[in-house]
Every structure is written in structure tokens, then in C-alpha cells.
DSSP file (Angstrom, degrees, kcal/mol; ACC not computed):
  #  RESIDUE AA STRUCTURE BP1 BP2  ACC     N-H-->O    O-->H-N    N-H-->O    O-->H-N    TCO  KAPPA ALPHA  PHI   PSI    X-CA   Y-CA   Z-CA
    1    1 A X    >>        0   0    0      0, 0.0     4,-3.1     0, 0.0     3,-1.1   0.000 360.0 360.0 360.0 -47.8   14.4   24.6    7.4
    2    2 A X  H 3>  +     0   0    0      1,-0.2     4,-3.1     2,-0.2     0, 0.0   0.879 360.0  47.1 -59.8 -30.5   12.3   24.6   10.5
    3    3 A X  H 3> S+     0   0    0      2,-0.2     4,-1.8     3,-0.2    -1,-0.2   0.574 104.7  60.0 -66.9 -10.9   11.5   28.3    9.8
    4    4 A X  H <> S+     0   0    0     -3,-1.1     4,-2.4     2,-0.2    -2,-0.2   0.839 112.0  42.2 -70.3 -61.8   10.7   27.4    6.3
    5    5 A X  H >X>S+     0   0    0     -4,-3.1     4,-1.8     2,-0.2     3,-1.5   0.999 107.3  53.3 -47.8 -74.0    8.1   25.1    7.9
    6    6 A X  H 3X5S+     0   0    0     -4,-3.1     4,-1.4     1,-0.3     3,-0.2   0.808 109.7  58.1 -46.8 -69.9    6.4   27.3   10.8
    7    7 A X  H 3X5S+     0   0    0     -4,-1.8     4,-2.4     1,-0.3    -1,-0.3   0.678 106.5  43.2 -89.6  -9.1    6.0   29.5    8.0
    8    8 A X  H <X5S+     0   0    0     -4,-2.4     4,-4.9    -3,-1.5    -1,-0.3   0.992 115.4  47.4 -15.0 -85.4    4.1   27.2    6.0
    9    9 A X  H  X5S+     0   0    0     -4,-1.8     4,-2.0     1,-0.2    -2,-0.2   0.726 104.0  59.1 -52.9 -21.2    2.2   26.0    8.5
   10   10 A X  H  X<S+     0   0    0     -4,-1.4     4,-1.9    -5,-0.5    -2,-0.2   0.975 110.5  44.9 -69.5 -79.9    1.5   29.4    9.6
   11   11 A X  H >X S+     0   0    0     -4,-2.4     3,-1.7     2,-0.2     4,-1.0   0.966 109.7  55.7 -35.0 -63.3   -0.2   30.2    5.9
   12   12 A X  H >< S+     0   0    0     -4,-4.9     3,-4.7     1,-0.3     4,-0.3   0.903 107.2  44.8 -48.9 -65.8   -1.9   27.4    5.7
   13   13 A X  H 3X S+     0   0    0     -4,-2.0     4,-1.6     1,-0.3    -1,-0.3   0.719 106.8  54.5 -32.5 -40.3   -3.5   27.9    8.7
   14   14 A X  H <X S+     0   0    0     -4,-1.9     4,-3.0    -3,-1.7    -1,-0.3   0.667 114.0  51.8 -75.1 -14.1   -4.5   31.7    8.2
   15   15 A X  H XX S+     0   0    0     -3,-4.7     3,-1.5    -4,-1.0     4,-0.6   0.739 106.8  51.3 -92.5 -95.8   -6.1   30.0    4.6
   16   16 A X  H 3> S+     0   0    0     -4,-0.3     4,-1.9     1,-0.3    -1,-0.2   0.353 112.4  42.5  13.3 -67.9   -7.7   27.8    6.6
   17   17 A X  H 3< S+     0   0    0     -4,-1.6    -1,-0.3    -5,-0.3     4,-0.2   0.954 114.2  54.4 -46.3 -70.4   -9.1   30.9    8.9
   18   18 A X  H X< S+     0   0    0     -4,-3.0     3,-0.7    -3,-1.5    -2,-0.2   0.843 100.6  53.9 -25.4 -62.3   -9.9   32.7    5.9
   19   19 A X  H >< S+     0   0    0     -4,-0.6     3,-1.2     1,-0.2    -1,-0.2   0.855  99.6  68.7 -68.6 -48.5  -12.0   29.8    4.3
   20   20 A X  T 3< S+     0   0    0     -4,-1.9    -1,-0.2     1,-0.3    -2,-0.2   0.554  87.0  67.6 -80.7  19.7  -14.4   29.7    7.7
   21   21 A X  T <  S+     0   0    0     -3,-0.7    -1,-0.3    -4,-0.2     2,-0.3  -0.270  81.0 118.8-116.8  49.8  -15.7   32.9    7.0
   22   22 A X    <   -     0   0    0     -3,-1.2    79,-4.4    82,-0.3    82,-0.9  -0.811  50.9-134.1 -96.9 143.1  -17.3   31.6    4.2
   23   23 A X        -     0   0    0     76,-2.0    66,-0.3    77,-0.5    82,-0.3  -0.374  33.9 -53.9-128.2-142.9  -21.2   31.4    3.4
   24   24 A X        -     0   0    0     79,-0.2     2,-0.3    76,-0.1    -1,-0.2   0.154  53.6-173.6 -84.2 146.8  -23.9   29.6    2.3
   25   25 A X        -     0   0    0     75,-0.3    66,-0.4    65,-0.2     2,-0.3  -0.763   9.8-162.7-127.3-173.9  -23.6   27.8   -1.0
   26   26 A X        -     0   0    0     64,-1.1    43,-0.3    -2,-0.3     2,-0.3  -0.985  31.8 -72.3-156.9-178.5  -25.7   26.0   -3.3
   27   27 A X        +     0   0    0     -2,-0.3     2,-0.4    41,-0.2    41,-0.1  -0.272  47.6 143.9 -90.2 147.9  -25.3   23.4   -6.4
   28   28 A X    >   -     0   0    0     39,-0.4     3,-0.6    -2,-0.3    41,-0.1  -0.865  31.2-160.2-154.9 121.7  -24.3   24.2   -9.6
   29   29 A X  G >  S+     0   0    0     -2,-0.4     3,-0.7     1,-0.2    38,-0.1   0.527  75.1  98.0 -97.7  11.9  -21.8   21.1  -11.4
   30   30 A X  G 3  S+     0   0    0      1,-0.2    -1,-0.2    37,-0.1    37,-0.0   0.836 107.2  17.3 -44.2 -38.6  -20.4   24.3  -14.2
   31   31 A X  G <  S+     0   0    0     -3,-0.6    -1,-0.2    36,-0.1     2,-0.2   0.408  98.2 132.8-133.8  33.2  -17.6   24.2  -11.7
   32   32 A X    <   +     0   0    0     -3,-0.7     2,-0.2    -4,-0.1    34,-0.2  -0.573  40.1  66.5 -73.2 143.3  -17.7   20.9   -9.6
   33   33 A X  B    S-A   65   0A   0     32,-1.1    32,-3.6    -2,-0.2     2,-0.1  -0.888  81.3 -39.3 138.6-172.6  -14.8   19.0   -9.2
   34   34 A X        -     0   0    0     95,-0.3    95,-0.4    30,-0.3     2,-0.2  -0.364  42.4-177.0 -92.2 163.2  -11.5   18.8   -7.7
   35   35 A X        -     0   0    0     93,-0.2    28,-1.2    -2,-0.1    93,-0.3  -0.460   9.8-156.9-154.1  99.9   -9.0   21.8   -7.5
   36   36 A X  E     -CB  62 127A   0     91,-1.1    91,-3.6    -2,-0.2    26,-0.2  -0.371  33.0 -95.6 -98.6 148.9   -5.5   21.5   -6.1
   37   37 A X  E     + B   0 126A   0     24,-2.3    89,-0.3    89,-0.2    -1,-0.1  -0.434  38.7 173.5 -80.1 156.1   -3.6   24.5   -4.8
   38   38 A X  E    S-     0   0A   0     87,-1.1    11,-1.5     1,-0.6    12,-0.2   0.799  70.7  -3.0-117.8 -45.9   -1.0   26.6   -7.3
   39   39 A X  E     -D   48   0A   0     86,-0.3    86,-1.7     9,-0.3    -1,-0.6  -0.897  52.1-169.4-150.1 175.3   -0.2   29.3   -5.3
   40   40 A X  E     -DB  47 124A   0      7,-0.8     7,-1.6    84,-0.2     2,-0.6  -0.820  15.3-174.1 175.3  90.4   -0.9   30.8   -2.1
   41   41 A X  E     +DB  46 123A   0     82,-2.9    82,-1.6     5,-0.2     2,-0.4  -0.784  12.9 170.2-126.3 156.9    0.3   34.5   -1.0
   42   42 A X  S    S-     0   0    0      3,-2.1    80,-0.2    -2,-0.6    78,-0.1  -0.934  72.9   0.0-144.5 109.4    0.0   36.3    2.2
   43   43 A X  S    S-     0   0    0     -2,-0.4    -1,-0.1     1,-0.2    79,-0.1   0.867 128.3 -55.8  42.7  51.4    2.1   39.8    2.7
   44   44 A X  S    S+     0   0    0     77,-0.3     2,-0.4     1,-0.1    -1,-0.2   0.849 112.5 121.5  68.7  34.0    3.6   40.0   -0.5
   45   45 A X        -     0   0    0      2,-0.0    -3,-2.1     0, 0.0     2,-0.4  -0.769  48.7-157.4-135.1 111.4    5.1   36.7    0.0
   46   46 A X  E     -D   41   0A   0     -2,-0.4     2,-0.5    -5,-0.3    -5,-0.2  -0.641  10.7-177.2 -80.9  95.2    4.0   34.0   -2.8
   47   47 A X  E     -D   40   0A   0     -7,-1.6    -7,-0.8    -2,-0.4     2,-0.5  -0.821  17.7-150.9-102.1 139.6    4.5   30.0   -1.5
   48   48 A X  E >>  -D   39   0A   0     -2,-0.5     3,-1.7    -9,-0.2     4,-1.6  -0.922  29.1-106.6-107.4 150.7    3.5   27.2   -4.5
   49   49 A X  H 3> S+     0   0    0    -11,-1.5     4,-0.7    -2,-0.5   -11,-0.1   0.712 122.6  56.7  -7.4 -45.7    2.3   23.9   -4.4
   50   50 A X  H 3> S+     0   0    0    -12,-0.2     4,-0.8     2,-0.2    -1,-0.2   0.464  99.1  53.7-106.6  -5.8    5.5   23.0   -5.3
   51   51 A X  H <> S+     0   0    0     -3,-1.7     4,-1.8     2,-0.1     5,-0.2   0.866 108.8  53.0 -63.1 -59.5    7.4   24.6   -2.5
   52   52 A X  H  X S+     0   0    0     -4,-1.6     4,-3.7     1,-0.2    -2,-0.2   0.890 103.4  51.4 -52.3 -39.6    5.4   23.0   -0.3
   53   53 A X  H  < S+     0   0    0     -4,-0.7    -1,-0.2    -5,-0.3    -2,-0.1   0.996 110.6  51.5 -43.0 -71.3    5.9   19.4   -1.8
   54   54 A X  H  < S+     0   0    0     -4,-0.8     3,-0.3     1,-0.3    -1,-0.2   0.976 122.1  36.3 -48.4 -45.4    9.8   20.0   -1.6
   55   55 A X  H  < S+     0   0    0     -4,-1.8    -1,-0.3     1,-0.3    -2,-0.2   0.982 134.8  16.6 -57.1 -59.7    9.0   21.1    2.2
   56   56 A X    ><  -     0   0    0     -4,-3.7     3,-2.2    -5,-0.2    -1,-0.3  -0.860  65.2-166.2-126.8  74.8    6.2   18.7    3.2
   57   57 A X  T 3  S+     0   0    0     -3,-0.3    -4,-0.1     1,-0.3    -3,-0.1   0.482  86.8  56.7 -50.3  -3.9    6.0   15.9    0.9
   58   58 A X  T 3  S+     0   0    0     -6,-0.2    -1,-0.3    -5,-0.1     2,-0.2   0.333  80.1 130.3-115.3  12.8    2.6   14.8    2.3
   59   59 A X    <   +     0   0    0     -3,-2.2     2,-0.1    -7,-0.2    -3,-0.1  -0.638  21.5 162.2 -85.3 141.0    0.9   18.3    1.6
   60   60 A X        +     0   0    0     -2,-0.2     2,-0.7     2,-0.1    -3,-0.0  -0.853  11.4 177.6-150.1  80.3   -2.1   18.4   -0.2
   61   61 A X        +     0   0    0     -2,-0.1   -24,-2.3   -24,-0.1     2,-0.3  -0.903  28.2 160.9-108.5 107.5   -4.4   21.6    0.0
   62   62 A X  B     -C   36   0A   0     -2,-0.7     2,-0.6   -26,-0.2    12,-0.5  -0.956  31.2-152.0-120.0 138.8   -7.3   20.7   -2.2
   63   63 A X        -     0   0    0    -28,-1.2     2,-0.5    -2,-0.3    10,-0.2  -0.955  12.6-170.3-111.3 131.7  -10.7   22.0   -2.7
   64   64 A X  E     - E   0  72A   0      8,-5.6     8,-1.6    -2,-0.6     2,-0.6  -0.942   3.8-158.3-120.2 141.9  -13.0   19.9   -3.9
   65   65 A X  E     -AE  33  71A   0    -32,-3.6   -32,-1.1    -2,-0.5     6,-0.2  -0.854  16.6-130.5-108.5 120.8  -16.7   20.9   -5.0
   66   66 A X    >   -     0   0    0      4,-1.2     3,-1.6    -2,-0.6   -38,-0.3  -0.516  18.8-137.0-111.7 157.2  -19.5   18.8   -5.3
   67   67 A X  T 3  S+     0   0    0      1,-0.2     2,-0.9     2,-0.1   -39,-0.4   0.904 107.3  62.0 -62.2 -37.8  -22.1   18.1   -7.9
   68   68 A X  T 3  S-     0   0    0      1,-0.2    -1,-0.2   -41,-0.1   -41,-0.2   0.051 124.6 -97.2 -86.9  36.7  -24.6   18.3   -4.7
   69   69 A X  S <  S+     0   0    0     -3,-1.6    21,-1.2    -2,-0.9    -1,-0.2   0.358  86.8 113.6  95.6   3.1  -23.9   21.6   -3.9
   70   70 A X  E     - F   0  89A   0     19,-0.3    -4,-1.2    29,-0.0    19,-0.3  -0.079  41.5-151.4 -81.5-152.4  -21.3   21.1   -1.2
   71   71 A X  E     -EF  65  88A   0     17,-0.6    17,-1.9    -6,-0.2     2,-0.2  -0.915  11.1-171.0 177.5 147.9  -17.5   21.6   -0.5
   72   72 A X  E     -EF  64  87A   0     -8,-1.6    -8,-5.6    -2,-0.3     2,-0.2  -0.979   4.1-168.2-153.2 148.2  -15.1   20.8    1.0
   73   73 A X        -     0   0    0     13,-1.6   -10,-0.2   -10,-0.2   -57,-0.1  -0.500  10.1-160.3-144.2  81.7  -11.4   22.1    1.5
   74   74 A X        +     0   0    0    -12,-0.5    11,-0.2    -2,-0.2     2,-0.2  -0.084  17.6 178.8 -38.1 146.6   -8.3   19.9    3.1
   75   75 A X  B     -K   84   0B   0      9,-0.8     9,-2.3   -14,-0.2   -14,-0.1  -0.887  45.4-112.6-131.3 171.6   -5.2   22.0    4.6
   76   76 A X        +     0   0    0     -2,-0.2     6,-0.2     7,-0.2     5,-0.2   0.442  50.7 179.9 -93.4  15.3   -2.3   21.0    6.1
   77   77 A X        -     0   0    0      1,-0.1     2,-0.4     4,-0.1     5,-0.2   0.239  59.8 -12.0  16.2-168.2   -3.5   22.7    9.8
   78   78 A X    >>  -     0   0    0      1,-0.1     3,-3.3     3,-0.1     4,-0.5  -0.397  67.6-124.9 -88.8 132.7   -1.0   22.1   12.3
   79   79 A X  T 34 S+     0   0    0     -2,-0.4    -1,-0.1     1,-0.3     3,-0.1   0.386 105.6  54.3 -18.4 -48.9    1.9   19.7   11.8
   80   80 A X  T 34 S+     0   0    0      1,-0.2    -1,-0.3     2,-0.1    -2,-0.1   0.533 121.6  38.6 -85.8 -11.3    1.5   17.3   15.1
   81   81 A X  T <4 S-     0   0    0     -3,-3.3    -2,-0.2     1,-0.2    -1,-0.2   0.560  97.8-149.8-130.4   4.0   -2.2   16.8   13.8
   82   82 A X     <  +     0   0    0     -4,-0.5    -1,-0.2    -6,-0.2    -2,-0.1  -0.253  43.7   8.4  99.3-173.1   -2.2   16.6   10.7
   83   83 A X        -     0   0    0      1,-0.1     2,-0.3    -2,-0.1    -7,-0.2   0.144  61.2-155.5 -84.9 140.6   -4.4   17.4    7.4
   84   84 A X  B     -K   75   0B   0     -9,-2.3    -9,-0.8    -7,-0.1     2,-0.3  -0.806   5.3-158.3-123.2 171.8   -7.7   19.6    8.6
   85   85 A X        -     0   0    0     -2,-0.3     2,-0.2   -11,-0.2   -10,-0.1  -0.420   4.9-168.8-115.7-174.8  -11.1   19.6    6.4
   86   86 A X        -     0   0    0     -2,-0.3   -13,-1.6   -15,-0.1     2,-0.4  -0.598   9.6-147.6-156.0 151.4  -13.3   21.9    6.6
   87   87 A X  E     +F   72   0A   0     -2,-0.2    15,-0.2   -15,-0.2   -15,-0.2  -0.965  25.2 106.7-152.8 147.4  -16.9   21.8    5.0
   88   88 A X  E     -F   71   0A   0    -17,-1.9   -17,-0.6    -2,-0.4     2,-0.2  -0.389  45.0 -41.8-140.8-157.4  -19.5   23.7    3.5
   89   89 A X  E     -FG  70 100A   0     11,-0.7    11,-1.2   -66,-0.3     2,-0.4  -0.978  33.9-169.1 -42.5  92.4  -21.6   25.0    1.0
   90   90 A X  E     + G   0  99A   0    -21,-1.2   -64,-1.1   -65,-0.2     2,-0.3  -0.844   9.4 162.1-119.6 165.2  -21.3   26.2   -2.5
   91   91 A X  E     - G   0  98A   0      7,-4.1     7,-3.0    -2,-0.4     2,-0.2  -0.993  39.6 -92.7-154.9 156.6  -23.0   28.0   -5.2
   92   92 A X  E     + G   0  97A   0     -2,-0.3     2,-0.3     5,-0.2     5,-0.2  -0.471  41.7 179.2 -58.3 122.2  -22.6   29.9   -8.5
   93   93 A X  E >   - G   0  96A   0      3,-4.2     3,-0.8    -2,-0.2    -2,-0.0  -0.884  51.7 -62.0-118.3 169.1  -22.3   33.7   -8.3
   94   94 A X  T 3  S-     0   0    0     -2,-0.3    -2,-0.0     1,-0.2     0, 0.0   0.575 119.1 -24.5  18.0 -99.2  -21.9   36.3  -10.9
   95   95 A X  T 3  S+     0   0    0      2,-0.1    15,-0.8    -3,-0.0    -1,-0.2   0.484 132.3  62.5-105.3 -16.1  -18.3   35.2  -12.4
   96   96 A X  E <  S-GH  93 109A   0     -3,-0.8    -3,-4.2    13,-0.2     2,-0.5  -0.410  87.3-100.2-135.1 176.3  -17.2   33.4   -9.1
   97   97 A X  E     -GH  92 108A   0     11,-4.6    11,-3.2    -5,-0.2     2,-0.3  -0.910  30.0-138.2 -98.3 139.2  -18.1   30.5   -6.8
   98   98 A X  E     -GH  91 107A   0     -7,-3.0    -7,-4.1    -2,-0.5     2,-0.3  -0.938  23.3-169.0 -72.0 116.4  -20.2   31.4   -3.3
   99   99 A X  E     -GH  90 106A   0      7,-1.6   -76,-2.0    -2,-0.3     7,-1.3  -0.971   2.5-164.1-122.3 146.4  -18.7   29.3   -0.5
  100  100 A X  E     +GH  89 105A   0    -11,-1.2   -11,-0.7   -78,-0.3   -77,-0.5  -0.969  12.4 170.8-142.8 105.7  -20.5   29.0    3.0
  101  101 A X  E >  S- H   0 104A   0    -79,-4.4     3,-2.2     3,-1.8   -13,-0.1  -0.972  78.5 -24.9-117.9 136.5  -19.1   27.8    6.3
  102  102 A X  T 3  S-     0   0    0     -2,-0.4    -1,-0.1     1,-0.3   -79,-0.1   0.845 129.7 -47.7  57.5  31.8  -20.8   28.1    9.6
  103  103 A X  T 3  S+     0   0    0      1,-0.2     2,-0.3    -3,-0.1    -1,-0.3   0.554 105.2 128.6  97.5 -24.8  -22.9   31.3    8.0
  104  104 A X  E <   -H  101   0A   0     -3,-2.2    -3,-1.8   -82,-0.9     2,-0.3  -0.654  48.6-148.9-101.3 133.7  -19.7   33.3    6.4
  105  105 A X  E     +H  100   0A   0    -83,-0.5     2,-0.5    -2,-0.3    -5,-0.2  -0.968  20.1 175.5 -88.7 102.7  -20.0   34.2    3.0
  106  106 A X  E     -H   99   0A   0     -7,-1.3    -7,-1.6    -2,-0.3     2,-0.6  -0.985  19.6-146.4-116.6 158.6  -16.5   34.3    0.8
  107  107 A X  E     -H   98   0A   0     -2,-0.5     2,-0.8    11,-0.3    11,-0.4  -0.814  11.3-159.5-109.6 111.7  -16.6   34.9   -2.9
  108  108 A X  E     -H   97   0A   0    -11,-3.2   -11,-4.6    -2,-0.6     2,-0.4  -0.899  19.1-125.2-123.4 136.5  -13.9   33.1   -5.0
  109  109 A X  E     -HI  96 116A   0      7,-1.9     7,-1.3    -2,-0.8     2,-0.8  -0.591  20.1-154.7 -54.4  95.4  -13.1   34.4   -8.3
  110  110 A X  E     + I   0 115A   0    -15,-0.8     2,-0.5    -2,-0.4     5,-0.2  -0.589  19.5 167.2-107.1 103.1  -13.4   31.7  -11.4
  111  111 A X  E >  S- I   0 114A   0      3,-1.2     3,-1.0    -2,-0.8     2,-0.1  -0.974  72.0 -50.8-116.3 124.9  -11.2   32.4  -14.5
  112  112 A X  T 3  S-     0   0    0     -2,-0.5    -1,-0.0     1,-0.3    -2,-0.0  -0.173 119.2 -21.6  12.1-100.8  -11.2   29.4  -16.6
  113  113 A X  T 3  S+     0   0    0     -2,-0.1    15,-2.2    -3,-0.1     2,-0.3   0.005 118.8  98.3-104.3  35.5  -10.3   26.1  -14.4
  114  114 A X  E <   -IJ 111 127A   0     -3,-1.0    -3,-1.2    13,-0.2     2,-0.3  -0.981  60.1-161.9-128.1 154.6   -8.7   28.2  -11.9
  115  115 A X  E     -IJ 110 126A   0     11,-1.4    11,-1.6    -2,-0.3     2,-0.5  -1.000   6.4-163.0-125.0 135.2  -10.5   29.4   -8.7
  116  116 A X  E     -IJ 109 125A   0     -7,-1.3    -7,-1.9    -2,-0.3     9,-0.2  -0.897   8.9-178.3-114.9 124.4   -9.3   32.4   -6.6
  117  117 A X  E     + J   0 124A   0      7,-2.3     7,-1.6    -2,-0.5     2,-0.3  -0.599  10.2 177.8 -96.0 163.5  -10.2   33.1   -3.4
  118  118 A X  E     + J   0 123A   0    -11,-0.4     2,-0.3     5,-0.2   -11,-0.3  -0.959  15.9 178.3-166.7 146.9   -8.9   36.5   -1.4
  119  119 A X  E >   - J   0 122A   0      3,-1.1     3,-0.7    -2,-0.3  -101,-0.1  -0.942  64.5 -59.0-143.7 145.6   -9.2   38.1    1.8
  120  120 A X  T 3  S-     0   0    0     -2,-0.3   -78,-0.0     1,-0.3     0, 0.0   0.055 129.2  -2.0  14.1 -95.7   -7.4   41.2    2.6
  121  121 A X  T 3  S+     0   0    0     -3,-0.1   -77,-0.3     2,-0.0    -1,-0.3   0.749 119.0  87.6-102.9 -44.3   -3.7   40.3    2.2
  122  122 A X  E <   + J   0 119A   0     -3,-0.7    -3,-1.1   -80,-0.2     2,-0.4  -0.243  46.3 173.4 -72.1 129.1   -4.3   36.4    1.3
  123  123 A X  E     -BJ  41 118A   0    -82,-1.6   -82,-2.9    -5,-0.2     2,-0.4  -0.951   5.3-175.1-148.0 132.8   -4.8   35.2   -1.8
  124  124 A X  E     -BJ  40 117A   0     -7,-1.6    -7,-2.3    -2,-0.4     2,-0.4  -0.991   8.2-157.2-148.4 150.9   -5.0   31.7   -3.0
  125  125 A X  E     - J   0 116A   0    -86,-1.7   -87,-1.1    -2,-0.4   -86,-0.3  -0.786   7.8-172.4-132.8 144.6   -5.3   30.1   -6.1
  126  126 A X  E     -BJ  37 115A   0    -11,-1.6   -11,-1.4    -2,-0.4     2,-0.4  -0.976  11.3-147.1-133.9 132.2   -6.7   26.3   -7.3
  127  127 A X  E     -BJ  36 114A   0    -91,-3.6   -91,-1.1    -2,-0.3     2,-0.6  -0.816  23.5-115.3-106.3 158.1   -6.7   24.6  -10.3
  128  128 A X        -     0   0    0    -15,-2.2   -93,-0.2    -2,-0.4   -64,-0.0  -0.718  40.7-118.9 -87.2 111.8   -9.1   22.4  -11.4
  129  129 A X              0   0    0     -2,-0.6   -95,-0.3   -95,-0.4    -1,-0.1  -0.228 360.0 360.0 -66.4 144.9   -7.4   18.9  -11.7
  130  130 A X              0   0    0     -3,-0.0    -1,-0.2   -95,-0.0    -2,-0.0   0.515 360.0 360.0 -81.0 360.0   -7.2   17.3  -15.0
């Protein structure tokens, strides 16, 4: 069970990492809203929402996107401190969302109410909450 955890936390965190090389965004409300995570995989290994629940009952990795053209995206960071935020920038690109922390540009992919973001090996998925 504890290894079950560390490696949670351990994803989460690298999404976390991931997400601050994100860049500049701007507003667009075609995909503003809330977006809870569905899946989340990192070396061929695939965690869900709903593993995590079973795991952590107080995890919550949500992105949420606002009509004024900011963002913002809770993860569970590390255990003894609890829930992290991180905040940005977004904007409509091409097919996808633009998201912008601290200068870093990542590009997340939008197929109907789901948004995916991916960086090398990491891939993580949100849906847009009803």
C-alpha cells in the first residue's frame, strides 16, 4: 500500500513538473470550465481517477479554465503538504488549448469535453465536469 502511494505521489508530481513548462495563454470561454482528471499515464503505466480515490480519498487533480483567460491546475504534490495549485495562462490554439506558466508553452489536445495534455512519456487526460 505504501508503494502504491509513493507511486502516486510520484506521478502526480512529475504532472505537476510537466504543467510548469507551460506558456502564455489567453481567453477564449469555447473551452472554459472545470475538468477533473480520468487518467493519467507515465511509462506505460495507466493510474485513474478512480484508483486514486480508492488510494487517497481526498484526491482531486482538477483543471480548471477561466472565462478570463486564466488557469489553474490543483495536484495532490507531496503528501505531508498537501494539494499544490499551480497557475497560469490559457488560450485557444489550432484544435487544442495553449497553457502558459512562468513563460513555458504546453499544448493540450481538445477532443470533445476531454482535454489531453502530453509530454514525452506522460500523458494526462481531463474531462470537462458536467
Amino acid at each position: 500500500m505504501k508503494k502504491n502511494l509513493r507511486t502516486l505521489a510520484v506521478v502526480c508530481l512529475v504532472a505537476l513538473m510537466m504543467l510548469t513548462l507551460v506558456a502564455c495563454g489567453s481567453n477564449n470561454s469555447k473551452y472554459a470550465g472545470t475538468y477533473d482528471l480520468v487518467t493519467m499515464e507515465m511509462g506505460g503505466v495507466t493510474v485513474t481517477a478512480e484508483d486514486m480515490k480508492a488510494a487517497m480519498p481526498d484526491a482531486n487533480i482538477q483543471l480548471v479554465l477561466k472565462e478570463d483567460g486564466s488557469f489553474s491546475l490543483t495536484t495532490l504534490g507531496d503528501p505531508s503538504v498537501g494539494p499544490i495549485t499551480e497557475n497560469g495562462t490559457w488560450k485557444e490554439k489550432g484544435e487544442g488549448v495553449a497553457l502558459t506558466v512562468n513563460g513555458a508553452t504546453n499544448m493540450g489536445t481538445v477532443d470533445g469535453d476531454t482535454i489531453t495534455l502530453t509530454e514525452d512519456d506522460i500523458s494526462i487526460v481531463f474531462k470537462k465536469a458536467a
